[in-house]
C-alpha positions as CSV (number, residue, x, y, z in Angstrom):
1,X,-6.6,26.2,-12.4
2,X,-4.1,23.7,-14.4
3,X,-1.9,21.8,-13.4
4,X,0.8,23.8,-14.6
5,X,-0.2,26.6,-12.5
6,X,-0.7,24.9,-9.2
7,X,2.1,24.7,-6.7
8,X,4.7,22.0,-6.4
9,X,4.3,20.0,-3.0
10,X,7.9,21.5,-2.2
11,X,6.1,25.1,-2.4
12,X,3.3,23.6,-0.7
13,X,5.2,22.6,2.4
14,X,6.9,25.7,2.5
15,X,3.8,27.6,2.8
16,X,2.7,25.5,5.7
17,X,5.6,26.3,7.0
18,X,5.5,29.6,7.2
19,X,1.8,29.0,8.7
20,X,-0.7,29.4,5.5
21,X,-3.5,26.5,6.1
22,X,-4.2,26.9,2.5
23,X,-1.0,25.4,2.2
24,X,-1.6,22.4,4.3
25,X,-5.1,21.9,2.7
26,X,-3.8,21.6,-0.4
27,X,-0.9,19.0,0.2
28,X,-3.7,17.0,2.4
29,X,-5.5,17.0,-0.2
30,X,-3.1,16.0,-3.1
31,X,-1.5,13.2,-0.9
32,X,-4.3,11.8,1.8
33,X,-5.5,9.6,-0.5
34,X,-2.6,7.8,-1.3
35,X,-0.9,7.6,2.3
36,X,-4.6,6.0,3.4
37,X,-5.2,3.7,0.1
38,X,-1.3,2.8,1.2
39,X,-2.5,2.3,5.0
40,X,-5.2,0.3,4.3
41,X,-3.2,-1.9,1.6
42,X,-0.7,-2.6,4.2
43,X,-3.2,-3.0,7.2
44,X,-6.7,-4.4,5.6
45,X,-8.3,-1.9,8.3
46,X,-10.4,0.9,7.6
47,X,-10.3,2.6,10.9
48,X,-6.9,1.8,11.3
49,X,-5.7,3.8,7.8
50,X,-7.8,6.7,8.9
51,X,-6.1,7.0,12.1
52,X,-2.5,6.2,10.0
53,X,-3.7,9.6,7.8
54,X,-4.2,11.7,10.1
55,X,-1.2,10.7,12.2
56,X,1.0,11.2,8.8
57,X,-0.7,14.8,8.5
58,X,-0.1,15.6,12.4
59,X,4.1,14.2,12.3
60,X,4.1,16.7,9.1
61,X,2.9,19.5,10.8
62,X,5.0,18.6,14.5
63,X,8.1,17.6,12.4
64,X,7.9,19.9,9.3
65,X,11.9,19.9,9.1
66,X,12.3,16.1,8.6
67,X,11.8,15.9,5.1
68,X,14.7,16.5,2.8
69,X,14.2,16.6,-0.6
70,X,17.7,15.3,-1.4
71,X,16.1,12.0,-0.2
72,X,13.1,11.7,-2.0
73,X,10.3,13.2,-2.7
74,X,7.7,14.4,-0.5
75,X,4.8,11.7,-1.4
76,X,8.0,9.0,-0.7
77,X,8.6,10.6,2.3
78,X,4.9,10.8,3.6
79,X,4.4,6.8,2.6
80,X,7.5,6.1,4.2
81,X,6.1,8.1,8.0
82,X,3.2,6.0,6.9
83,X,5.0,3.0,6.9
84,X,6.5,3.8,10.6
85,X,2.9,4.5,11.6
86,X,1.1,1.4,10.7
87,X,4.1,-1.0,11.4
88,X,4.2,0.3,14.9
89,X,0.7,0.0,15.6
90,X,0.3,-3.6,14.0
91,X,3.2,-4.5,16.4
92,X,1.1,-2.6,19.5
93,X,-2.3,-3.9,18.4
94,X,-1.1,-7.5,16.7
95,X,-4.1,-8.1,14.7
96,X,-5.4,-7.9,10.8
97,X,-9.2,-6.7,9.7
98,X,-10.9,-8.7,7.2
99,X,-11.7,-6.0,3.7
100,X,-14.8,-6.5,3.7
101,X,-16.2,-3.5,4.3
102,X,-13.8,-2.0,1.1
103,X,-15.0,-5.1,-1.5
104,X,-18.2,-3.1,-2.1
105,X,-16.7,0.2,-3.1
106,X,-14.6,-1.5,-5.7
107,X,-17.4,-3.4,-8.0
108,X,-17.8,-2.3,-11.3
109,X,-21.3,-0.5,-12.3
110,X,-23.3,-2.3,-15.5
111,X,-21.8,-5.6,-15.3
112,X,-23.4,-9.2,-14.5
113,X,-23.4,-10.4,-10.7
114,X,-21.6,-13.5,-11.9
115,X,-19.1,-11.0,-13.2
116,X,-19.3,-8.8,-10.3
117,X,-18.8,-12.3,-7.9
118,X,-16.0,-13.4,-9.7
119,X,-14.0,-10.5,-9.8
120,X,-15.0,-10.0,-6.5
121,X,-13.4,-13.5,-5.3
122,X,-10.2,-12.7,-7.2
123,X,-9.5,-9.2,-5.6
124,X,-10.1,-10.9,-2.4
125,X,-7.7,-13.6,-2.8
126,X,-5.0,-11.0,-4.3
127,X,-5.3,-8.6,-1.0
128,X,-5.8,-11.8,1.4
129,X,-2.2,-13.4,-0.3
130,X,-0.9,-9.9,0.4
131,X,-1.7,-9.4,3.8
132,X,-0.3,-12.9,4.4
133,X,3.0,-11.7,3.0
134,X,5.9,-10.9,5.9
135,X,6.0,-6.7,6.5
136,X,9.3,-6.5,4.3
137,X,7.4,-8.0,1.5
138,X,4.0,-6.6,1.6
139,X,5.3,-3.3,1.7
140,X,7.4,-3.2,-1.4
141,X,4.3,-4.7,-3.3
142,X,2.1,-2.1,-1.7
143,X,4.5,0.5,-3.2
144,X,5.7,-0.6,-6.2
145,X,2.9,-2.7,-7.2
146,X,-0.4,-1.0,-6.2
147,X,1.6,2.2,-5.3
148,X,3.0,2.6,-8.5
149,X,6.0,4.0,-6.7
150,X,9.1,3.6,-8.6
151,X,12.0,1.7,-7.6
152,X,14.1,4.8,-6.1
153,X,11.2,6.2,-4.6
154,X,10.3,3.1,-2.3
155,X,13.8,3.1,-1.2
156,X,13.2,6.1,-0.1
157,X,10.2,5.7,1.8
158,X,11.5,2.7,2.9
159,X,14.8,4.1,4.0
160,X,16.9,1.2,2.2
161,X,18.8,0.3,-1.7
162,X,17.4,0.4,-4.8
163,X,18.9,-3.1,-4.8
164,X,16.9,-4.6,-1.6
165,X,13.7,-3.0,-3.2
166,X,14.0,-5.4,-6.3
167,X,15.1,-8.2,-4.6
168,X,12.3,-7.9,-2.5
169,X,9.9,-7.3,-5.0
170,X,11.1,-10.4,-6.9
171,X,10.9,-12.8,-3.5
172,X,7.4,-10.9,-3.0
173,X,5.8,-11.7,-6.3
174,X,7.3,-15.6,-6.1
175,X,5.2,-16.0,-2.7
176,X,2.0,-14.4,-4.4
177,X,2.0,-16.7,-6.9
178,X,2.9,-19.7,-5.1
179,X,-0.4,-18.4,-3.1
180,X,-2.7,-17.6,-5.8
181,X,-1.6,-21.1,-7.8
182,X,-3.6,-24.2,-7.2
183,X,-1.4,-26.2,-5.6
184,X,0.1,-28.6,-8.2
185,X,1.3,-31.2,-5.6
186,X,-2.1,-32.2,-4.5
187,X,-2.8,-32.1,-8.3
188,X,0.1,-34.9,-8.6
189,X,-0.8,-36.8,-5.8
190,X,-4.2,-37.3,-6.8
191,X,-3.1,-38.0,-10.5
192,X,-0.4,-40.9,-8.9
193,X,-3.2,-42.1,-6.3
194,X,-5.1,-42.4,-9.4
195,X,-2.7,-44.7,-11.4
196,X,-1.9,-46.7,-8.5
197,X,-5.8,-47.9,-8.4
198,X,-6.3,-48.2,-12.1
């Protein structure tokens, strides 16, 4: 089948509506992925983004007459329940997983291990700087950034302007930086510590 012939998620939802499982299948299909790659981006914890899934899946089914498609669209709407989900249990269960257990999934085949180490370390330090980042931040990052979501379709999941989203994003990406740079202070100090005893 093409892509041009399968169904929208709109049509999708409407058949699990009316009680087809195919229908549901299908959209869990399509969109599982992202909600949990989403989860986990926002979280670091495997387990955790698994249960976030299926709880996104289950609030679809319970709630199918939530979504409105004047709003957004449905993959918007399904990171935004996402969003609810994992915020509300990071505030119940107050704790962050190392991602570990995802670094291995992510190395490239056919390349060095100094190759594979390096880009190891930086990928690390990129989703450690993120999960340092305050919720409001790491979330539009998540989306827009390793989401791909566009502007208007974070505001929708995250129920708020196009504006905040960008001025988010812009205070986001200042912090990452400031957290992936070496730290040019300690880089002056020493240099004047240096003069001083020359």
């Amino acid at each position: 089948m093409t892509a041009e012939n399968e169904p929208s998620d709109a049509e999708l939802l409407e058949l699990m509506k009316a009680g087809n499982e195919e229908g549901l299948s299908a959209l869990y299909r399509r969109r599982s992925r992202a909600v949990h790659r989403f989860a986990l981006q926002m979280c670091g914890s495997q387990a955790l983004a698994d249960d976030v899934t299926q709880e996104v899946f289950m609030a679809l089914i319970r709630e199918e007459n939530n979504y409105d498609p004047a709003k957004g669209t449905l993959h918007a709407f399904l990171l935004g329940v996402a969003r609810n989900h994992v915020l509300r249990r990071l505030r119940r269960e107050r704790f962050y997983v190392s991602m570990e257990e995802d670094a291995a999934e992510h190395k490239a085949d056919g390349e060095g291990p100094l190759d594979d180490f390096s880009r190891g370390e930086t990928i690390e330090s990129v989703r450690s700087a993120i999960l340092t980042l305050p919720e409001r931040y790491r979330e539009v990052v998540v989306l827009c950034d390793l989401q791909e979501l566009s502007y208007q379709e974070a505001a929708a999941a995250l129920g708020c302007a196009v504006g905040t989203v960008r001025s988010r994003l812009h205070r986001a990406r200042a912090l990452l930086i400031g957290k992936l740079r070496p730290s040019t202070q300690d880089e002056t100090t020493e240099v004047k510590s240096a003069r001083c005893f020359a």
